[in-house]
N, C-alpha and C positions, 0 to 999 in steps of 0.2 A: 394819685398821686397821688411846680410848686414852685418876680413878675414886676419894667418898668409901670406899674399896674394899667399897663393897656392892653386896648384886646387882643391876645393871644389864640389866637385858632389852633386845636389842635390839628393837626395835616395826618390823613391816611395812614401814613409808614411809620409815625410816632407815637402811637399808643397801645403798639402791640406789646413790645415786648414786658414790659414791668406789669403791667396792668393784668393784660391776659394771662400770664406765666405764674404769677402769683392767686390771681382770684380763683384759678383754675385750683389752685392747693388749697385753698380757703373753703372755694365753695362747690367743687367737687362737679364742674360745669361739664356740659358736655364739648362734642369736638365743634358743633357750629356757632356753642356759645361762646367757645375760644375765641372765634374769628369779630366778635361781637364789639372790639373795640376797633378794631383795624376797619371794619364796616363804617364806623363813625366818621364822615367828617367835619359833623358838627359838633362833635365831646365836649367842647369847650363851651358851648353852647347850654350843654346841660350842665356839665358839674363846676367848669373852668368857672364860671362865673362865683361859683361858692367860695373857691378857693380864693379867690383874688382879694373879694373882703375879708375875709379871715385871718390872710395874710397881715396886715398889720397891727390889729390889733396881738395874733401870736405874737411877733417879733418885740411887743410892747410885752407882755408878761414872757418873755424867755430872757431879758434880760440886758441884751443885745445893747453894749456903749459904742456910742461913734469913735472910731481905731479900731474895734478889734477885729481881728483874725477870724472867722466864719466857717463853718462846712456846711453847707447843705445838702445832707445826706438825702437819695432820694428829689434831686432838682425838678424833675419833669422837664416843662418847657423852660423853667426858669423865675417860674411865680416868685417865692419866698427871696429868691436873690435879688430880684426885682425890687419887690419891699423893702429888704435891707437898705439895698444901695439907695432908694429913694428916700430913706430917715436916716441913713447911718452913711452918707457920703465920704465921710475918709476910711472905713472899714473893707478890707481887701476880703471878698466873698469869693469862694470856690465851693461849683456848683458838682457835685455827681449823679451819675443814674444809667443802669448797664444795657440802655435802649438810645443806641447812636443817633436814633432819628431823634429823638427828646435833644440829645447835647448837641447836635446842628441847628437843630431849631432855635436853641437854645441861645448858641454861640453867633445867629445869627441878628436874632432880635433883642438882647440883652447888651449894646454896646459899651457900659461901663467900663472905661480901663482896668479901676478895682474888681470884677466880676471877670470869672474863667471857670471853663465848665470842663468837663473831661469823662470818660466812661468809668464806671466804679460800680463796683456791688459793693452793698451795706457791710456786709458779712465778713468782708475780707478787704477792709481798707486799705489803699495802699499810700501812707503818710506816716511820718514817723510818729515815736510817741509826744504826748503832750505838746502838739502841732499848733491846735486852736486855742483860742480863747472860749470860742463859742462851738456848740455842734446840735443842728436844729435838723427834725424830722418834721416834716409839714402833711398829714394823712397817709403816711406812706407806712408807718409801722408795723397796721394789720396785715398789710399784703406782701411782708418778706418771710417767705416761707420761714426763717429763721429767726423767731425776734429777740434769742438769748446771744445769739451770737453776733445780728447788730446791736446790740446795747452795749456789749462787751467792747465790741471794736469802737464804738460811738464814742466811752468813757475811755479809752487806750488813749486815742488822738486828741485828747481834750487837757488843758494842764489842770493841773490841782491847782480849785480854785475857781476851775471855770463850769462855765454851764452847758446839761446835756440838757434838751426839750423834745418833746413831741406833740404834737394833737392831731386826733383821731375824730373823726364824724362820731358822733351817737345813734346809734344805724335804729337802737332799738325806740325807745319814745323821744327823741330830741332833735330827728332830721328829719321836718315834714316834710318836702318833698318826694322821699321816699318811702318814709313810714304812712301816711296818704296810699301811693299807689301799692304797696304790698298789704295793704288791709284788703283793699278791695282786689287786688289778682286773687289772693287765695281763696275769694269768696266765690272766685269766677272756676277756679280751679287750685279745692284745696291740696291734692297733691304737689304742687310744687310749694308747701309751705318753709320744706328743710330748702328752700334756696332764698327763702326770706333774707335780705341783708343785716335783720336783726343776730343773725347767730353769727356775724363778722366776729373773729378774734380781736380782742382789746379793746372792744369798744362800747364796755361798760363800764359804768363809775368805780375806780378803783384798781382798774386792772392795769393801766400804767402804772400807776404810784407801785404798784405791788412790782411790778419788773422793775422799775427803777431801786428801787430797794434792794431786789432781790440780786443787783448788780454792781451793791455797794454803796451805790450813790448817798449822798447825808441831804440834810437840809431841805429832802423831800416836799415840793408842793405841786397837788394837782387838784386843778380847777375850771369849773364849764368856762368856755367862751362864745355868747349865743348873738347871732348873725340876724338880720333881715335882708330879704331877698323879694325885689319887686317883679311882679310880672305884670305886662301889660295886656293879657290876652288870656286865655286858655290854652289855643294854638301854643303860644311863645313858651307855657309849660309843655306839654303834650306832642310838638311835632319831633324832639330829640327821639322819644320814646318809639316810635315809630320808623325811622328808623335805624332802632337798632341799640343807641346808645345804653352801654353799661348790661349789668346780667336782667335788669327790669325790661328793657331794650328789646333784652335776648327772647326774652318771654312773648312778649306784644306783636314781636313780629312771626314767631311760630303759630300765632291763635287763627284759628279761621276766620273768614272776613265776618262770620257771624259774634263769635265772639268776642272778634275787637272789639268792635260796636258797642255788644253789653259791656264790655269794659271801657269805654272812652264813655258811655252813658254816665258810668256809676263816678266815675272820674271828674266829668260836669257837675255832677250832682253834687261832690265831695269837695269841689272848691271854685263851686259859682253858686249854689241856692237852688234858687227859683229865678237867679238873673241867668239872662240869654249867654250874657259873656260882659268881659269889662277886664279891668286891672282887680289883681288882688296881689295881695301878700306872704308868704310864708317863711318861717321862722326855724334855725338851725342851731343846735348846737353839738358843741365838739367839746370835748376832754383833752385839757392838754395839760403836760406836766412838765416840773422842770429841778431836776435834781443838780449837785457841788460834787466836785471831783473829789474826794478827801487828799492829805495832804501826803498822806506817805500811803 
């Protein structure tokens, strides 16, 4: 994927469908790295927690006034509506995302009266026109097989006036956590390099702005927004990956028990020194942009 920002676990049944469905068109995965989030029942463990900070700072540069009218294209478990409603408490948020298990989850832990969640794909929204005020993608834009035709439907539902946003991970040098372990996979085994999460669509500087443009949108701005992310351990990075989480996940756990090893070595090595183990830090950022509906 997107939270009252507490911890949200993602559950077994909830992260197939968007997740898989879409990285599978992105990244060209095979049929056991499909099953690779559904494996997860820690996901949230790994990435949820990115999200969850990012979350408010987005909602602070998208725009977002207490009253208005919201979509959260792409809801997941409910992160970003979470945020909202936790700074934007009179604003009525309606969450989508065409993974039932995400909108039960969703519908379950998200109790805001203003907050309602429902199934929707991006691509073919079903709201009428110029509905929101507001319409917010929270890392969900790379992985809709289609991202001209959610931006199209994004701007439909949105009135003149109002604000369309996104932000995307920076998969290629701005998300250590992952750009960390795909330096070192590929050193371990340079053939899976094309499954690098740096060749992610959209998630380079510019290539928002450029699709929001390219959809009309006026008053164009796109700008990093960079995160800190504490870890207490190496384990507390490293056990998601094992197993399973995410296509890094998918990778770690195909390797022979030999060459985990070198890979969990070079891993130590890459964000602990020459210490045994301890807390460390790593730093994310994300591309997000936020285009105006013009008026006619």
């Amino acid at each position: 994927m997107k939270r009252l920002l507490g911890a949200i676990a993602f559950p077994l049944l909830t992260v197939v469908a968007l997740l898989t469905h879409q990285a599978l068109a992105q990244t060209k995965t095979t049929e056991a790295e499909a099953k690779m989030f559904a494996a997860s029942a820690g996901y949230e463990h790994f990435m949820g927690r990115w999200s969850r900070l990012l979350a408010p700072p987005y909602v602070a540069f998208a725009g977002v006034k207490n009253g208005d009218r919201v979509l959260d294209v792409g809801t997941g478990t409910g992160s970003l509506a979470a945020a909202v409603g936790a700074s934007m408490p009179a604003s009525e948020i309606i969450g989508v995302d065409p993974s039932e298990g995400f909108i039960a989850y969703a519908q379950k832990h998200i109790t805001s009266v203003h907050a309602h969640f429902e199934i929707g794909d991006a691509q073919a929204l079903k709201f009428k026109d110029a509905a929101f005020d507001d319409t917010l993608a929270l890392l969900v834009m790379n992985f809709v097989p289609d991202a001209n035709k959610a931006i199209a439907e994004m701007r439909r539902v949105t009135r003149p006036q109002g604000i369309v946003s996104a932000c995307v991970w920076d998969y290629d040098a701005g998300m250590q956590m992952l750009r960390f372990f795909w330096d070192e996979a590929v050193v371990i085994e340079p053939a899976i390099e094309p499954k690098d999460e740096r060749h992610m669509k959209l998630s380079h500087q510019g290539e928002l702005g450029d699709l929001w443009r390219k959809a009309g949108l006026i008053n164009v701005n796109e700008q990093p927004l960079v995160i800190d992310q504490a870890y207490s351990s190496f384990n507390d990075y490293w056990e998601p990956f094992t197993k399973g989480a995410g296509p890094g996940g998918a990778f770690v756990v195909s390797l022979s028990d030999d060459r985990r090893q070198r890979l969990e070595a070079r891993m130590r090595k890459r964000l602990l020194g020459d210490r045994h183990d301890g807390p460390f830090t790593l730093t994310a950022r994300a591309w997000c942009v936020r285009g105006e509906v013009p008026n006619s």
